[in-house]
N, CA and C atoms as an extended XYZ file, in Angstrom:
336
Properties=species:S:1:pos:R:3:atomname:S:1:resname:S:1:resid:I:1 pbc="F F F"
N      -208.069       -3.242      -61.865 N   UNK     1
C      -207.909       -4.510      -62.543 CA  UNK     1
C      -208.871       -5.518      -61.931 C   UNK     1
N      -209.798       -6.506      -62.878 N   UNK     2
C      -210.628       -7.236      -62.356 CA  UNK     2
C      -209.987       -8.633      -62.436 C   UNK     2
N      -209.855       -9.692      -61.729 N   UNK     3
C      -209.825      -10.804      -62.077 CA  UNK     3
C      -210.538      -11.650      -62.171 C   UNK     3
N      -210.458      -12.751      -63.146 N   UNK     4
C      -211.756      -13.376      -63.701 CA  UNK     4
C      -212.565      -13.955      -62.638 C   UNK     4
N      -212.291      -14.457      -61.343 N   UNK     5
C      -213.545      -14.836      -60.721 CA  UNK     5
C      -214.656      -13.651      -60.326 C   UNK     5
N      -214.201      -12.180      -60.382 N   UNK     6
C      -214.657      -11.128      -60.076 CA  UNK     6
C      -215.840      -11.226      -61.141 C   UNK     6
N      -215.059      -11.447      -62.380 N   UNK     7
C      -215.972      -11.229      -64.004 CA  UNK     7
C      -216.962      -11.980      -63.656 C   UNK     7
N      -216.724      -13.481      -63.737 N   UNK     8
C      -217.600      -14.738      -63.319 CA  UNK     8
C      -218.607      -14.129      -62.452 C   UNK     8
N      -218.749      -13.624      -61.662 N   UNK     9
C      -219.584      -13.305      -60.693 CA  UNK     9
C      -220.490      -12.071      -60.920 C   UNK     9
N      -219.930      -10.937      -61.550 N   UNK    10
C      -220.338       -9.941      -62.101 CA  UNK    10
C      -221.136      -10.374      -63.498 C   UNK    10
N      -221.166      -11.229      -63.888 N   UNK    11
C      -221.236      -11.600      -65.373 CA  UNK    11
C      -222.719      -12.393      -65.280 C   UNK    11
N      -222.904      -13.013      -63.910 N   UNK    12
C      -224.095      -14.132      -63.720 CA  UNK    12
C      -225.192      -13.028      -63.448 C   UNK    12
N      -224.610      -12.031      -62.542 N   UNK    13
C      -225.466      -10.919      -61.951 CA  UNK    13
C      -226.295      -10.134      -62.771 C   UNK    13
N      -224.676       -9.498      -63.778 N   UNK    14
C      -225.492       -8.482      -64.820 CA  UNK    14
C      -226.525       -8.845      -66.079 C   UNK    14
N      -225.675      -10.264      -66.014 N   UNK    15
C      -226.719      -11.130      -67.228 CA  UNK    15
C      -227.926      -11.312      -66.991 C   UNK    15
N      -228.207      -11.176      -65.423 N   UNK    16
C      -229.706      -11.962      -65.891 CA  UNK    16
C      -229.913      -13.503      -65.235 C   UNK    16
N      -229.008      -13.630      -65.058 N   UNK    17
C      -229.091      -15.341      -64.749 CA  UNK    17
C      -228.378      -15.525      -63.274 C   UNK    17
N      -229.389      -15.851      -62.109 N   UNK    18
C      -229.449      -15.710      -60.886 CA  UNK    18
C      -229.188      -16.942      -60.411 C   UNK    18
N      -228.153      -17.972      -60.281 N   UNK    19
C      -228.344      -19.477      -59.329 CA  UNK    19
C      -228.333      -19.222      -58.348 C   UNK    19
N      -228.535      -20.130      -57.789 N   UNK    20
C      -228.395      -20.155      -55.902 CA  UNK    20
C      -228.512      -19.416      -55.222 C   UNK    20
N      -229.576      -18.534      -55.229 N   UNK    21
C      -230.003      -17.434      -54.837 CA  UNK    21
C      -231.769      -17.255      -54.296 C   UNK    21
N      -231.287      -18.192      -53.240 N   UNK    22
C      -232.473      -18.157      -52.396 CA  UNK    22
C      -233.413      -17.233      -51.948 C   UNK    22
N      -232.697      -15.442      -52.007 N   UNK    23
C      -233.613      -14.716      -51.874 CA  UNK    23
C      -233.928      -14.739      -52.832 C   UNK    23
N      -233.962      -14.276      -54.174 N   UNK    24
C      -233.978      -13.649      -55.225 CA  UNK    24
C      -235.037      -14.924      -55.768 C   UNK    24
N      -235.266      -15.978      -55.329 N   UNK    25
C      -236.179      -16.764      -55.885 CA  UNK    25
C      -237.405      -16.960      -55.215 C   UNK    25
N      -237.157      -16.502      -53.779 N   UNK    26
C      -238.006      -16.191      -52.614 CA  UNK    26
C      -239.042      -15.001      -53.511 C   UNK    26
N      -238.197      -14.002      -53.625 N   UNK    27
C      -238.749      -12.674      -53.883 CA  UNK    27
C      -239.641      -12.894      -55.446 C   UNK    27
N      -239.123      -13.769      -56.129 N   UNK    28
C      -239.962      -13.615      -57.648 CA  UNK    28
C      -241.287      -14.864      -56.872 C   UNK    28
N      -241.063      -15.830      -56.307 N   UNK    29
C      -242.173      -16.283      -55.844 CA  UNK    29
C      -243.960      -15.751      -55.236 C   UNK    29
N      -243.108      -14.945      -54.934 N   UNK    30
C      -244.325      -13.428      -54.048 CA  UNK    30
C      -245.386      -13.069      -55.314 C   UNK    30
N      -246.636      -13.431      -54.682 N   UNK    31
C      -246.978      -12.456      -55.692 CA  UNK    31
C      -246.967      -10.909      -55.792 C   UNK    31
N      -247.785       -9.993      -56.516 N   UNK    32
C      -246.934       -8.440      -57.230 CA  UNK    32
C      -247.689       -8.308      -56.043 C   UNK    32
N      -249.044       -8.420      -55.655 N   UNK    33
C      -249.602       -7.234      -54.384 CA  UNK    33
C      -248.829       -7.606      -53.297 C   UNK    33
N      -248.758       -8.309      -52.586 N   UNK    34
C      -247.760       -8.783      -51.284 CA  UNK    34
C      -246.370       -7.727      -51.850 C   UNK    34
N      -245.618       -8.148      -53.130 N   UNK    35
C      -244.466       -7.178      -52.982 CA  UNK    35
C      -244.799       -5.242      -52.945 C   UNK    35
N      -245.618       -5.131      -53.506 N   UNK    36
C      -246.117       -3.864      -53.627 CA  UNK    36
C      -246.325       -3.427      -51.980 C   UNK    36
N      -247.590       -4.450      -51.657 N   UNK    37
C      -247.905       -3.345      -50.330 CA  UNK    37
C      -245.956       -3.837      -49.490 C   UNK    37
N      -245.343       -4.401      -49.260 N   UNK    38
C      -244.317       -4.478      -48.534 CA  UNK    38
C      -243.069       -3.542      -48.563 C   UNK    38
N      -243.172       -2.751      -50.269 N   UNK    39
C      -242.711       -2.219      -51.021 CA  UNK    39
C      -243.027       -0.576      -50.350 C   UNK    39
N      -244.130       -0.642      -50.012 N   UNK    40
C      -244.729        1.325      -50.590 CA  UNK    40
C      -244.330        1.263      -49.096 C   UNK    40
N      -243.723        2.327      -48.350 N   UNK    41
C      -243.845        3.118      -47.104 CA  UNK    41
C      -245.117        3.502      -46.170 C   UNK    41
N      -246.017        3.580      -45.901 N   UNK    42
C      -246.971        4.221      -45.219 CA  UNK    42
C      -247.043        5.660      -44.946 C   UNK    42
N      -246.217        6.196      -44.467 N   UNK    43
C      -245.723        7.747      -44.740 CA  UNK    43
C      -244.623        8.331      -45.939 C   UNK    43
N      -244.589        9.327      -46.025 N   UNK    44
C      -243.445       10.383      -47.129 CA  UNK    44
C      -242.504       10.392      -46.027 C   UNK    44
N      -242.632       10.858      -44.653 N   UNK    45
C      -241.396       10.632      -44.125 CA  UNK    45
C      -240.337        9.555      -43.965 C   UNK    45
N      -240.797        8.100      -43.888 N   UNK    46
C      -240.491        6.658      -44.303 CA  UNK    46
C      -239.524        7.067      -45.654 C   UNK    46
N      -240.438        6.898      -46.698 N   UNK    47
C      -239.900        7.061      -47.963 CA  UNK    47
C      -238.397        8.211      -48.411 C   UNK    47
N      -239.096        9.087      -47.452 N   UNK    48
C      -237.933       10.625      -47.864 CA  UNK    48
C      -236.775       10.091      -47.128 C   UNK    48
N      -236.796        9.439      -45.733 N   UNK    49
C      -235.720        9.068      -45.158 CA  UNK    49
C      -235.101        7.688      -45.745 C   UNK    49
N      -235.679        6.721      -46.218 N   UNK    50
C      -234.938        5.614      -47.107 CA  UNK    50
C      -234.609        6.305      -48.001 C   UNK    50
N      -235.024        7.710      -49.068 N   UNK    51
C      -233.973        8.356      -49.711 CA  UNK    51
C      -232.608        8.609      -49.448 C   UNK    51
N      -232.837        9.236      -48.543 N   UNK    52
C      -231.630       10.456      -48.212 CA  UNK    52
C      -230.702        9.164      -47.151 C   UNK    52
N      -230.964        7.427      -47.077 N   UNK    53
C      -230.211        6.850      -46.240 CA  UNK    53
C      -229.827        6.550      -47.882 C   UNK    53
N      -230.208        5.687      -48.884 N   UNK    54
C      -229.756        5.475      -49.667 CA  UNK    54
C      -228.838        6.615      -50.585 C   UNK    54
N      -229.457        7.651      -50.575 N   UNK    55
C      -228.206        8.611      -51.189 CA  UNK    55
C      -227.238        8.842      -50.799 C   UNK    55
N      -227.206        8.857      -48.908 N   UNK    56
C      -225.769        8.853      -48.654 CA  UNK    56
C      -224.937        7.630      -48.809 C   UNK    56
N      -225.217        6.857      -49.014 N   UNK    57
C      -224.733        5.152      -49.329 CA  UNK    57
C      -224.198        5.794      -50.896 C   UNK    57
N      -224.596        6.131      -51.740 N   UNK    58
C      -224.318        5.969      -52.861 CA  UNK    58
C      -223.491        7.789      -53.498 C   UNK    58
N      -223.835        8.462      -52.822 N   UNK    59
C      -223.181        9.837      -53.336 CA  UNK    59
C      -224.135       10.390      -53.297 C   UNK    59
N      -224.343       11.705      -53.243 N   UNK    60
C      -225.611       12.665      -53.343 CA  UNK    60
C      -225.646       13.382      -54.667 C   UNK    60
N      -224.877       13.259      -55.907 N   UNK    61
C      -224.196       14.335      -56.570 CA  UNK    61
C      -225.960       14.760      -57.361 C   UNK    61
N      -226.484       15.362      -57.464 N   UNK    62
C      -227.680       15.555      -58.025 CA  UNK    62
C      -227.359       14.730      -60.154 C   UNK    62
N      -228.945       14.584      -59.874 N   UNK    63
C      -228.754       13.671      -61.763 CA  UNK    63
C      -228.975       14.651      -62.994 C   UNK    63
N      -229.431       15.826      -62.473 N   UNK    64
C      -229.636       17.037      -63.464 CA  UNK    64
C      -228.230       17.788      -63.966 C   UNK    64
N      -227.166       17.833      -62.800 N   UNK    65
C      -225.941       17.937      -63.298 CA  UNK    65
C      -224.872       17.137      -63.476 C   UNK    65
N      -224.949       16.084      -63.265 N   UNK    66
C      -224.059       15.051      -63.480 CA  UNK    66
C      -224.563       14.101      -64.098 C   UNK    66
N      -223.788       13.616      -64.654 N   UNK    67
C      -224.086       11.997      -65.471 CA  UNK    67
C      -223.100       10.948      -64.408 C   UNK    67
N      -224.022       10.361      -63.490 N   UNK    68
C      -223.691        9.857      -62.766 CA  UNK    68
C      -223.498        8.362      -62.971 C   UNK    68
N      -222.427        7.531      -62.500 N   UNK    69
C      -222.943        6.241      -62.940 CA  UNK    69
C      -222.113        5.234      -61.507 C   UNK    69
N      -223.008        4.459      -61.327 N   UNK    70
C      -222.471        3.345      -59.763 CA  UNK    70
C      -222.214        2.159      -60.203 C   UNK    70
N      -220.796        1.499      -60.267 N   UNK    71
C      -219.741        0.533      -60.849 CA  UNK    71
C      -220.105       -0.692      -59.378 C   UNK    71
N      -220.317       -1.783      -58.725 N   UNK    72
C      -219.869       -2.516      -57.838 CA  UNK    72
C      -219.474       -3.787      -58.534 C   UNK    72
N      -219.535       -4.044      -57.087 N   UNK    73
C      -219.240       -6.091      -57.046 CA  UNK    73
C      -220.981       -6.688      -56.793 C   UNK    73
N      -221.466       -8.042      -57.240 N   UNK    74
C      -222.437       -8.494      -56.576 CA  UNK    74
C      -222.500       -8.490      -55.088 C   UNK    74
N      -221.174       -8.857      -54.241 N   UNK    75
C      -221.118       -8.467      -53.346 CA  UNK    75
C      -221.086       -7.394      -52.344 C   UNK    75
N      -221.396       -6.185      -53.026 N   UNK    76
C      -221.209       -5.012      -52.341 CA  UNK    76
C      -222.273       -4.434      -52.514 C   UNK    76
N      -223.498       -5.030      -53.784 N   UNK    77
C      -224.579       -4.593      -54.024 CA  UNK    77
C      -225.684       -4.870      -53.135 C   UNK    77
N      -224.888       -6.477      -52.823 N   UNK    78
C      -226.261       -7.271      -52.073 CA  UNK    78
C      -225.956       -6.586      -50.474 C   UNK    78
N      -224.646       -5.974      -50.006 N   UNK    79
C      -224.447       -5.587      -49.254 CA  UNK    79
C      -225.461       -4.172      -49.109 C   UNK    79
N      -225.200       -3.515      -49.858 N   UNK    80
C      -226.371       -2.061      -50.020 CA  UNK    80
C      -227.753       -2.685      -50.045 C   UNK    80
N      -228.397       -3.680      -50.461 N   UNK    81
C      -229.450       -3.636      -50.522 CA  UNK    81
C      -229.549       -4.271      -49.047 C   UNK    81
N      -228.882       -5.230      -48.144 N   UNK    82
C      -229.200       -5.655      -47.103 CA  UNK    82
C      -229.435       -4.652      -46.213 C   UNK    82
N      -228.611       -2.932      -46.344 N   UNK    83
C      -228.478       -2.274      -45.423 CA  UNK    83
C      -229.698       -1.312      -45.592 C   UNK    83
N      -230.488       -0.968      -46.773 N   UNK    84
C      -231.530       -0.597      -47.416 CA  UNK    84
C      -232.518       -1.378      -46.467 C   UNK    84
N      -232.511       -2.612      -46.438 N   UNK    85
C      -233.511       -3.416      -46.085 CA  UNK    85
C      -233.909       -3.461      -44.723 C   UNK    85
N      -232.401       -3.071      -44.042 N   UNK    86
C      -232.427       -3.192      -42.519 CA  UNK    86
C      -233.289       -1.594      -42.137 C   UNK    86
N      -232.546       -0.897      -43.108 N   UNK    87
C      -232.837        0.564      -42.559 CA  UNK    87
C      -234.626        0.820      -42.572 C   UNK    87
N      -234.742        0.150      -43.736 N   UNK    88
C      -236.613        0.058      -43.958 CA  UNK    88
C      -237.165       -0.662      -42.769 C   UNK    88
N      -236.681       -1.602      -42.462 N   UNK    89
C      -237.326       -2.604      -41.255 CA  UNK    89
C      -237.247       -1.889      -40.322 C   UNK    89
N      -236.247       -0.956      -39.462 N   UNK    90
C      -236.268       -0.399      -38.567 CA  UNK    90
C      -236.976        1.010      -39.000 C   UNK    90
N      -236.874        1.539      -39.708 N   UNK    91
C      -238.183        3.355      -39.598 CA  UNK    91
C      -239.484        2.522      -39.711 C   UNK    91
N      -239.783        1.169      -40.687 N   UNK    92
C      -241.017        0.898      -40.482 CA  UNK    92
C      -241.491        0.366      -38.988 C   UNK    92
N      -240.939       -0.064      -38.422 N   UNK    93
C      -240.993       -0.511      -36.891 CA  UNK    93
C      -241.095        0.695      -35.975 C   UNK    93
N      -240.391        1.894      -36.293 N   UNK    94
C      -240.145        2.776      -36.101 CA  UNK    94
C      -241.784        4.291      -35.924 C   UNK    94
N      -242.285        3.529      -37.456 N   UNK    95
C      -243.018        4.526      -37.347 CA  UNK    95
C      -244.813        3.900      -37.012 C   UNK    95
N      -244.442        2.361      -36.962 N   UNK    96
C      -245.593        1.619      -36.168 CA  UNK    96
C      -246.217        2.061      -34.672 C   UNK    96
N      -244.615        2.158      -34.112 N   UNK    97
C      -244.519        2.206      -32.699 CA  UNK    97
C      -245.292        4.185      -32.652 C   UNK    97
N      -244.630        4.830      -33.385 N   UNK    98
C      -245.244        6.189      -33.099 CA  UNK    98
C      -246.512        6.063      -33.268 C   UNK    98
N      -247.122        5.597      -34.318 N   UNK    99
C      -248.649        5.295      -34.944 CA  UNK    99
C      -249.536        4.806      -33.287 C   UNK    99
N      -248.769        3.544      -32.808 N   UNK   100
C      -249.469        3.218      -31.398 CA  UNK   100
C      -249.513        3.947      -30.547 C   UNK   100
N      -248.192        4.893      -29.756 N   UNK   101
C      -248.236        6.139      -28.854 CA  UNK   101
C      -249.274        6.662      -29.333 C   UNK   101
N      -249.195        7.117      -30.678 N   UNK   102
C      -250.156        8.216      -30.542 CA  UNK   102
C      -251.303        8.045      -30.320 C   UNK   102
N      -252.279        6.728      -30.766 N   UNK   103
C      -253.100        6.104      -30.411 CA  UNK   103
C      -253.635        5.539      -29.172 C   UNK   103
N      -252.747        5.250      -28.654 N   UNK   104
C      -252.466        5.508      -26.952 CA  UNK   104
C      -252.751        6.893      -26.162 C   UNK   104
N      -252.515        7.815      -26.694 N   UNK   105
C      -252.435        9.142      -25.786 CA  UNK   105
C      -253.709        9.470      -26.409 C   UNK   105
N      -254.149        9.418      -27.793 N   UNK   106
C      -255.762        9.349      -28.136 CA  UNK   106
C      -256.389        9.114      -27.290 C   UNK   106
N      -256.613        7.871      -26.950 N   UNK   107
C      -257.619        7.254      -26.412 CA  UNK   107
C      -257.494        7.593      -24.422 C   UNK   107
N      -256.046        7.891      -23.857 N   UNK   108
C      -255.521        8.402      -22.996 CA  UNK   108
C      -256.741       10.340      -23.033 C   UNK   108
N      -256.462       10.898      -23.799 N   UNK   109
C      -256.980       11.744      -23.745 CA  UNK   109
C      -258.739       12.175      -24.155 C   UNK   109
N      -259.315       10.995      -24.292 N   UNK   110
C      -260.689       11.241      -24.403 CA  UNK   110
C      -261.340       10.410      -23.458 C   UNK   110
N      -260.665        9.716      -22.493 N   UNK   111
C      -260.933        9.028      -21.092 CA  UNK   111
C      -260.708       10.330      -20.132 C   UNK   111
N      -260.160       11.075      -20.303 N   UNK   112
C      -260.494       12.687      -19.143 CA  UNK   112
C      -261.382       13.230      -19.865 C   UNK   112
């Protein structure tokens, strides 16, 4: 059972019509290349692992046999996407820092 402030809220979301929503006005401000390159991963491993973090967030059930479909709240969405966001910030930080080691032990190994 939903009650109407639930609707109200669900209703601004699904419509289309975003107030007070400082990211979401942040984010259309950007232009497309800034969101793009911030967007794409640098590696398939990046990418394959924001998969498989987001699939377990959401169910794994494959889309070839199921007709799958994901019901929330605005609040539980913006919640998934914050945790999406965190998880990206940290493998991308993640896979900076390997990028430098290795670059490090490069240059470590052509000094002997």
């Amino acid at each position: 059972m939903t009650n109407q402030s639930d609707k109200n809220t669900n209703s601004g979301f699904m419509g289309g019509a975003v107030r007070d929503n400082s990211l979401m006005q942040y984010v259309q401000s950007m232009e497309p290349e800034t969101i793009a390159q911030l967007s794409r991963p640098v590696s398939g491993d990046v990418r394959q692992a924001m998969e498989h973090n987001i699939i377990g967030m959401l169910g794994g059930l494959p889309s070839d046999a199921f007709d799958v479909s994901v019901t929330t709240s605005r609040e539980n969405l913006g919640r998934l996407l914050a945790s999406a966001m965190m998880g990206g910030y940290f493998l991308k930080g993640a896979e900076q820092r390997l990028a430098m080691e290795m670059s490090i032990l490069d240059d470590l190994e052509a000094d002997l």
